[in-house]
C-alpha positions as CSV (number, residue, x, y, z in Angstrom):
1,X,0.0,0.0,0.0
2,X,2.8,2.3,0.5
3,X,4.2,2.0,-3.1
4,X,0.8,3.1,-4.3
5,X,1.0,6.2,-1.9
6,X,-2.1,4.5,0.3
7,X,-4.6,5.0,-2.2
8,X,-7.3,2.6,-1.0
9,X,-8.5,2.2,-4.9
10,X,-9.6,-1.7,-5.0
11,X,-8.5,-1.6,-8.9
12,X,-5.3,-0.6,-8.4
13,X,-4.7,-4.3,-6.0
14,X,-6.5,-6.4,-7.4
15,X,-6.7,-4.9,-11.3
16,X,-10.0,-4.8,-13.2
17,X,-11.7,-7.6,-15.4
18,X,-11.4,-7.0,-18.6
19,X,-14.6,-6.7,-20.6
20,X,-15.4,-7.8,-24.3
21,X,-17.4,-5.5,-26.5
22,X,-18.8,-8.1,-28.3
23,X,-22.1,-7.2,-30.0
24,X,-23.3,-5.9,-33.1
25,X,-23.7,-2.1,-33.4
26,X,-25.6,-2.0,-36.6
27,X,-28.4,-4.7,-35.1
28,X,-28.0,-2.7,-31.1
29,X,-28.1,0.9,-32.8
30,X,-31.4,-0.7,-34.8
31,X,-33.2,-1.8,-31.5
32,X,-32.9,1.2,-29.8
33,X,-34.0,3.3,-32.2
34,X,-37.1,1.1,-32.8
35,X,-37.4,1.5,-28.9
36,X,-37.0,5.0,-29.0
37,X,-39.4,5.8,-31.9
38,X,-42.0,3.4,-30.0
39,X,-41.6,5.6,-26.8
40,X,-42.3,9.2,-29.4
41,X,-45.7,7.6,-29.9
42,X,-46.4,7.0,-26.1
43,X,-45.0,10.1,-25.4
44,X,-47.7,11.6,-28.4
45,X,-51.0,9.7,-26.9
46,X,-49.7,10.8,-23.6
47,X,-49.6,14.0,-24.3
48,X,-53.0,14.3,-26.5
49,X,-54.7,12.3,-23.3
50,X,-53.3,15.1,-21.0
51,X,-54.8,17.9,-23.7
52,X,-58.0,16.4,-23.7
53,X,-58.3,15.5,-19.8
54,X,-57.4,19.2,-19.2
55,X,-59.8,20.6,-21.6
56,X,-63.0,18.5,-19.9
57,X,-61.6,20.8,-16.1
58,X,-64.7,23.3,-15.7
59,X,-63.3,26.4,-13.6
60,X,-66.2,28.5,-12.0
């Protein structure tokens, strides 16, 4: 610990697992913009259910 100036990092005693980007961007980058495009619409018939909701409020 004394050699690494007792930093208490774990990484830096024990080193870190190396990790494999192994996946596909075209087919990842593909899914998530079908995801996002689905959660646009949502967003859309959220918001037109919130419009209409609010118009129905009678104020006195």
């Amino acid at each position: 610990m004394a050699e690494l100036d007792y930093v208490l990092t774990p990484g830096r005693y024990v080193g870190l697992a190396e990790e494999e980007d192994d996946f596909d961007f075209t087919e990842r980058f593909t899914a998530l913009k079908a995801e996002f495009e689905a959660q646009l619409q949502e967003e859309a018939a959220l918001n037109e259910a919130i419009s209409l909701n609010l118009s129905r409020v009678k104020l006195p």
